[in-house]
N, C-alpha and C positions, 0 to 999 in steps of 0.2 A: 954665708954660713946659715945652713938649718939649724931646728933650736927645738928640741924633745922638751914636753911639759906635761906635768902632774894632771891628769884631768880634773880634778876634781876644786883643786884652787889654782893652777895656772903656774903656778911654780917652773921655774929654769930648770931641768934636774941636769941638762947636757947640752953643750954646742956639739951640733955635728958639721967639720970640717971635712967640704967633700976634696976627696982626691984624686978622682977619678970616674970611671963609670963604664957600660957598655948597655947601651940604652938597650931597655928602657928603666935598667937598673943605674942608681947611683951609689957611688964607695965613700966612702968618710972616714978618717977619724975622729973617734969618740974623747969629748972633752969632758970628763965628769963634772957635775955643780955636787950640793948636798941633794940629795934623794935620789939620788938612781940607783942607788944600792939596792934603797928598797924593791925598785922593778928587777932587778938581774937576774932572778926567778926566774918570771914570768918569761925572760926571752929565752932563758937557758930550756926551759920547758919545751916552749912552743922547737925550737930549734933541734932539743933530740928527739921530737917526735918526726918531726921533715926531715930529718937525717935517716933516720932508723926505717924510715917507710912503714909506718904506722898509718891506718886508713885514715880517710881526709876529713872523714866527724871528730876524730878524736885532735886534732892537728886545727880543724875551727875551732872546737872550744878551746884550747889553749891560746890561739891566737886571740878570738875575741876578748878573752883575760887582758890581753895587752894593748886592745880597739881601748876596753873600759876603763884604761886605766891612764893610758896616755895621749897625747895629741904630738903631731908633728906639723912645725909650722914653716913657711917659707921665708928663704931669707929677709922677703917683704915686709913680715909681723902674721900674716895670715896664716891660718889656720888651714893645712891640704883636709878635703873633705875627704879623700880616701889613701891607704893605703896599706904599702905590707913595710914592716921592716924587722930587718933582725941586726942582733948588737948580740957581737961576743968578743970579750975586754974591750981594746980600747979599736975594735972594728964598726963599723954599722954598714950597713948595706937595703936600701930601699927602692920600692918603685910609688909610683903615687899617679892618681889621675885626679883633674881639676872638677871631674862632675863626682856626685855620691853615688855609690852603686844600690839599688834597692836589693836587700835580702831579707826581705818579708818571707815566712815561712808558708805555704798555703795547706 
């Protein structure tokens, strides 16, 4: 089981129960803790904007909203250094790589 956390004090806000996948995405169900509510926003955001086809500046910054605000960790306790995910109700859906990607602006 992955485990969605508050960035900013580490808080549980969700297990994510994976039930599936088709690499190099993974399926889960979404297990609420207390605070996820608070993010449900931010994914509902990020998600009609990649639905709608909305250009891909505006579709980062909502995403990064959700980079800053959460962590996604491996069933292990670690922390993935990167990923994408989206949560709509009780779905989630993610890919993750084990290196950090650089997105230094030049």
């Amino acid at each position: 089981m992955w485990t969605l956390h508050r960035r900013d004090d580490g808080q549980t806000i969700a297990d994510l129960v994976v039930t599936g996948g088709n690499f190099p995405w993974l399926d889960a169900r979404v297990q609420p803790r207390d605070g996820l509510a608070e993010f449900r926003p931010l994914f509902a955001e990020q998600l009609r904007l990649l639905d709608g086809g909305s250009d891909a500046e505006s579709w980062d910054r909502a995403y990064g909203a959700v980079r800053n605000a959460v962590t996604l960790r491996y069933p292990e306790g670690d922390e993935a250094p990167e990923f994408i995910l989206h949560i709509s109700g009780d779905a989630a859906w993610w890919r993750w790589n084990d290196e950090p990607t650089d997105q230094e602006d030049d």
